[in-house]
N, C-alpha and C positions, 0 to 999 in steps of 0.2 A: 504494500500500500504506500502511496507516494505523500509526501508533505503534504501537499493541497486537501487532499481526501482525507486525511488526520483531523488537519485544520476544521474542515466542513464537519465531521463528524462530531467534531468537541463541542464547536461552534452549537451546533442542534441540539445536542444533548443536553448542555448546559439552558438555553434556551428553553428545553421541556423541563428541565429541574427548578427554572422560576414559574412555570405554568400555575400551580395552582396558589403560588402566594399573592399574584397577580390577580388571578380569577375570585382570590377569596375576596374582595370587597371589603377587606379592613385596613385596606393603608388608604392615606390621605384621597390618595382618586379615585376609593372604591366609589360601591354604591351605598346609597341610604344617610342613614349621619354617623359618622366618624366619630372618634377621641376630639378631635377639632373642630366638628359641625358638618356641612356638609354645602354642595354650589350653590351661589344664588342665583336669583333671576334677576334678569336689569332692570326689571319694572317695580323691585321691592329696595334696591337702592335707597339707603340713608342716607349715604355717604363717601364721598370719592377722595383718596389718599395716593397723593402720587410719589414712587418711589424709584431712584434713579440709582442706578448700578454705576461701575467704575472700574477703571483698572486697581485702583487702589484698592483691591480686595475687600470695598466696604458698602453699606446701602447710605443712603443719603438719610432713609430715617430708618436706623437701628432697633428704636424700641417705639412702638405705637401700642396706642390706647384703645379698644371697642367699649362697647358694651354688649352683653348678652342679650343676642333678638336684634343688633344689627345687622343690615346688611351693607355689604363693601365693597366697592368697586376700587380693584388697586391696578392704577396706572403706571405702568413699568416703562422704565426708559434705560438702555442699556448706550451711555454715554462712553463707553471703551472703543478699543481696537479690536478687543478677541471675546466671543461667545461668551453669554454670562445665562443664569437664571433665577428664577424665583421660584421658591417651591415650596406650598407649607407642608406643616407638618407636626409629629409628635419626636421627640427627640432619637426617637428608635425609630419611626419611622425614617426621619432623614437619614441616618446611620446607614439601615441599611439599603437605602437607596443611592447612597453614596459608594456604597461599595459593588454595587452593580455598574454605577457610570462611572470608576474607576477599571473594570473589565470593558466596559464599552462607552468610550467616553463619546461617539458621535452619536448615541443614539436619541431617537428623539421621542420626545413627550407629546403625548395625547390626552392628558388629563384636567379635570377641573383645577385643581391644585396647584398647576403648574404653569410655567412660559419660561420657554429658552427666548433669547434674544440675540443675532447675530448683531457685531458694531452697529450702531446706528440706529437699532432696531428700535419697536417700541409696541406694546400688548396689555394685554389687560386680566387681571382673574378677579371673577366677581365668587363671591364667599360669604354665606350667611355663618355667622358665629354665635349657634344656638345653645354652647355651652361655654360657664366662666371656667376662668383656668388661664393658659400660658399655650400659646401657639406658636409655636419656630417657627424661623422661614430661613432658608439658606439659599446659596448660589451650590452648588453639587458638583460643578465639574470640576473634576481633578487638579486638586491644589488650591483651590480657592478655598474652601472650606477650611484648611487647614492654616490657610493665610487670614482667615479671620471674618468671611464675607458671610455673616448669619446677623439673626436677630430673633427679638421676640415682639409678641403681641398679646397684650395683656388683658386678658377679658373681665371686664368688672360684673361683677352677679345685677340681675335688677334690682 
């Protein structure tokens, strides 16, 4: 069997070994409501927080404020040279999503929870925040996270 056919077979394999943690609808993109809430709709919008990325491995606002039963439209802006993203989350969920885009760091995001942004770029994730508590948000791709590109979002009870 040659390199290539190794390659591709790992490639799959590994790929069916995240199949059902993905399918299971408990990380931040599942379905239903999450550890952290779950999407909003744009028509329940309280509120819009715009949040710009950087090479400097930081968000422009690190720690933000909700209340529980708002809804949030966060306006992303990826002001760098090199792909950034925003991703919420629970602390283990980011973890190990980071260690998946650390194996595949070009892959890309389909979820409510999330926006990559290439330079320049600019997106949106809208998220009702139906329970108090502490919601992370990071950048994920390889190194940034470890450079420091996270934060929190602090959900006050009603």
């Amino acid at each position: 069997m040659n390199t290539t056919h190794r390659l591709l077979i790992t490639m799959l394999l590994s790929g069916l070994s995240m199949a059902p943690a993905m399918a299971a609808g408990t990380h931040a993109g599942g379905h239903g409501d999450s550890a952290i809430g779950q999407p909003g709709k744009a028509a329940n919008v309280t509120r819009t927080i715009q949040v710009d990325m950087s090479d400097n491995m930081r968000f422009s606002a690190p720690l933000i404020s909700v209340k529980q039963g708002e809804t949030v439209r966060f306006v992303v802006r990826n002001l760098g040279k090199v792909k950034h993203e925003f991703s919420l989350g629970t602390e283990q969920e980011l973890m190990e999503h980071y260690e998946v885009m650390k194996k595949f760091p070009d892959m890309e995001h389909d979820e409510p929870s999330k926006v990559s942004l290439a330079p320049g770029g600019k997106g949106e994730v809208i998220w009702h925040f139906s329970k108090a508590g502490t919601v992370n948000f990071a950048c994920l791709h390889p190194g940034h996270y470890d450079a420091g590109m996270k934060g929190q979002i602090k959900v006050a009870k009603k």
